[in-house]
ZADREN-443801 format. One record per residue (C-alpha): x, y, z; residue number from 1. Coordinates in pm, 1 decimal, decimal comma. Example, Ala and Ser with C-alpha at 12.3 -4.5 7.8 and 13.67 -1.06 7.14 Angstrom:
2
- 1230,0; -450,0; 780,0; 1
- 1367,0; -106,0; 714,0; 2
This chain:
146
- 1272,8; -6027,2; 2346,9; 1
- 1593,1; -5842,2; 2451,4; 2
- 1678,2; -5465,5; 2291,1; 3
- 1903,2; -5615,2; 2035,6; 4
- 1617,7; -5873,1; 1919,2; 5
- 1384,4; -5584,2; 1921,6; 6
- 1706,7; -5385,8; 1689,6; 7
- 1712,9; -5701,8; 1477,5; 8
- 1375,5; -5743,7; 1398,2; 9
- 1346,8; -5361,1; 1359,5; 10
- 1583,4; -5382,7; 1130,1; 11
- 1416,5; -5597,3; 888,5; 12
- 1177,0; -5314,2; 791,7; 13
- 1461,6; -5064,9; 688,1; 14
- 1399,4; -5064,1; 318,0; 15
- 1027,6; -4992,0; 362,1; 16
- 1105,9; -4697,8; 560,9; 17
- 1255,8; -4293,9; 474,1; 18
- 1522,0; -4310,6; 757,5; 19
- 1552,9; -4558,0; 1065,4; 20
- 1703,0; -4358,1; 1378,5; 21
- 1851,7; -4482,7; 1726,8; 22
- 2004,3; -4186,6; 1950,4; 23
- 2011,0; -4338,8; 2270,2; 24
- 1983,1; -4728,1; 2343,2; 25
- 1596,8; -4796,1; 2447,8; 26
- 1430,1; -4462,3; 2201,1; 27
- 1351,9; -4561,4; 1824,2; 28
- 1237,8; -4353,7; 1552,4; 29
- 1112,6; -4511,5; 1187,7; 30
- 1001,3; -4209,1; 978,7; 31
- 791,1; -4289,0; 660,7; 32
- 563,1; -4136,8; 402,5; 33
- 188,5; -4136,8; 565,5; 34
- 90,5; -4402,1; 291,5; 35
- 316,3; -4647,0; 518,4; 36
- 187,1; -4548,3; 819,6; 37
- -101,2; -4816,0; 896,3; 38
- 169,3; -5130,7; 785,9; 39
- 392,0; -5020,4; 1002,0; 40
- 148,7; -4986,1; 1331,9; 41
- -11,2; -5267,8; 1248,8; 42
- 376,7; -5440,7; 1246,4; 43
- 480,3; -5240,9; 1600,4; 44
- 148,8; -5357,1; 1734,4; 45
- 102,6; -5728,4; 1668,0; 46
- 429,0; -5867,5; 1549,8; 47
- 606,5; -5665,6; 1803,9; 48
- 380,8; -5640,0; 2082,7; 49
- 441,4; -5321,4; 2159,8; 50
- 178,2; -5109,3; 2315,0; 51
- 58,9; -4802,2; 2149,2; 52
- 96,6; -4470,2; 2404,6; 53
- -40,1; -4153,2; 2185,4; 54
- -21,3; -3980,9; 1867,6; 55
- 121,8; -3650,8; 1821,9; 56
- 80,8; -3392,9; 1575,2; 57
- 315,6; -3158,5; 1417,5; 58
- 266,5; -2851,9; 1168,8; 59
- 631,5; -2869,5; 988,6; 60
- 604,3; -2591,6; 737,4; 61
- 573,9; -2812,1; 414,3; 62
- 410,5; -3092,3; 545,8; 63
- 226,3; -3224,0; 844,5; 64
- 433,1; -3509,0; 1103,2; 65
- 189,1; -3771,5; 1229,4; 66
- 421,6; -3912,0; 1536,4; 67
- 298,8; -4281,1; 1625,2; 68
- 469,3; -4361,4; 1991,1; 69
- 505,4; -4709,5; 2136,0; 70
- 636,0; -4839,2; 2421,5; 71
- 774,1; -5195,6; 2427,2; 72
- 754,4; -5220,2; 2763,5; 73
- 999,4; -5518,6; 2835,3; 74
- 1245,1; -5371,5; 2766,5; 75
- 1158,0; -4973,7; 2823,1; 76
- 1232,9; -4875,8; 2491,6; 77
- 976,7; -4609,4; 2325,8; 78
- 985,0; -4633,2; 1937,8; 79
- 836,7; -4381,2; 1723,1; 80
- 637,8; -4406,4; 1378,3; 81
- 693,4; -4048,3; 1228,9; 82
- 461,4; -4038,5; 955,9; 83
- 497,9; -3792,7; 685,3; 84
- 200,2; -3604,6; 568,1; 85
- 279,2; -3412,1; 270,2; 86
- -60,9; -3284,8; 95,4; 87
- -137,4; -2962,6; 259,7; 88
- -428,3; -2892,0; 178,5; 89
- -619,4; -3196,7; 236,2; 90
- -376,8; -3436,7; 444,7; 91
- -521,6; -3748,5; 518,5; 92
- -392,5; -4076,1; 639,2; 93
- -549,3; -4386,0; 696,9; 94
- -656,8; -4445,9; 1064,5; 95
- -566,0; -4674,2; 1271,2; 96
- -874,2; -4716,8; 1477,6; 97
- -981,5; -5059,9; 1337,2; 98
- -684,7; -5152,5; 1479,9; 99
- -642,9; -5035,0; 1799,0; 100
- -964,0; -4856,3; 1888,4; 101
- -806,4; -4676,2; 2178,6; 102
- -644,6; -4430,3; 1916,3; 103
- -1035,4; -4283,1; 1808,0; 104
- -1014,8; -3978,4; 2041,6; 105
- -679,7; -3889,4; 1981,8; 106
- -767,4; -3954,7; 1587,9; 107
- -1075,4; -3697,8; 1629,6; 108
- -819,6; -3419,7; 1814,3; 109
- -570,8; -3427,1; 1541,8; 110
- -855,4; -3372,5; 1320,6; 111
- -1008,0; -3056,9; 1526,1; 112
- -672,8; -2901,2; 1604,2; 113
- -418,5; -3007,5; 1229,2; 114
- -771,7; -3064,7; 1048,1; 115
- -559,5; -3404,3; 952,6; 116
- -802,1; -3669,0; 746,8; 117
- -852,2; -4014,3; 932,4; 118
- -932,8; -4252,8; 674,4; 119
- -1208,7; -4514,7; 791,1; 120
- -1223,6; -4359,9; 1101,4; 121
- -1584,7; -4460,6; 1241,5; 122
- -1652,5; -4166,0; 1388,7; 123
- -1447,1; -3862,4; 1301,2; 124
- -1677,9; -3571,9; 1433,0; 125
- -1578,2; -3304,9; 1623,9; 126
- -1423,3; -3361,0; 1984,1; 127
- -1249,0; -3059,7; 2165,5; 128
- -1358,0; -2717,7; 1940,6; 129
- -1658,3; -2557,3; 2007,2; 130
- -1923,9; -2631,4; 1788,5; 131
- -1976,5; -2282,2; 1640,8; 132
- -1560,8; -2296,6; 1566,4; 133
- -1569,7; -2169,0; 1210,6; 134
- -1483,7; -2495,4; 946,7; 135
- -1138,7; -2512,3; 838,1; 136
- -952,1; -2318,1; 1045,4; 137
- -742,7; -2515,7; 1230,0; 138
- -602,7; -2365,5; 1519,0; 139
- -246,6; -2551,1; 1554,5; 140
- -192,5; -2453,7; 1227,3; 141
- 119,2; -2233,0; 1172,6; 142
- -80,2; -2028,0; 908,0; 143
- -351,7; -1932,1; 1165,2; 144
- -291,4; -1602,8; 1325,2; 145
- -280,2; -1582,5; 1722,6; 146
């Protein structure tokens, strides 16, 4: 599939999305409320074939950015799944690692650093804090003091 087959079929997802964004020719972005989030990396990943790269976190003041990147690697194009977390004070969003298992680690960090809820995650202990880190305090929070 060429970029403008990959725009096409991208394109047939618009309505389920918050905004659909192209600035430059092979980079994507699909932003959409968290609840969305597993549909549309279960879409990227096996109707697309796009392989899944990382997940990033983001503390954005009122609500949390889960960012979902993929690379579809014939034609070099990264496309991003920015998933909207809005609950604050207990943000969860279904995980994706009964779909791609490779995202468990990353999954568990995002948890330990944005104290972000993986939903049917099958292991969601802690990964990079100490174990005597206090419990909720979250230490890429904006909130927590330097």
């Amino acid at each position: 599939m060429n970029q403008e087959e990959l725009n096409n079929r991208l394109s047939k997802i618009k309505d389920k999305l918050l905004a659909f964004e192209q600035p430059l020719d092979d980079r994507i972005i699909i932003s959409c409320e968290s609840e969305k989030a597993y549909a549309l990396n279960q879409f990227l990943f096996e109707d697309i074939r796009a392989r899944f790269v990382i997940i990033t976190g983001i503390d954005a003041d009122d609500c949390f950015e889960l960012l979902y990147h993929y690379s579809y690697d014939q034609t070099g194009c990264v496309i991003t799944i920015k998933a909207i977390v809005r609950d604050r004070q207990q943000p969860q969003v279904e995980s994706i690692t009964p779909l791609l298992p490779a995202a468990e680690w990353i999954e568990r960090e995002l948890h330990d650093v944005l104290g972000i809820g993986f939903k049917n995650h099958p292991n969601l202990k802690r990964l990079i804090l100490a174990d005597d880190w206090p419990e909720g305090v979250y230490p890429l929070r904006k909130e927590v003091k330097k």
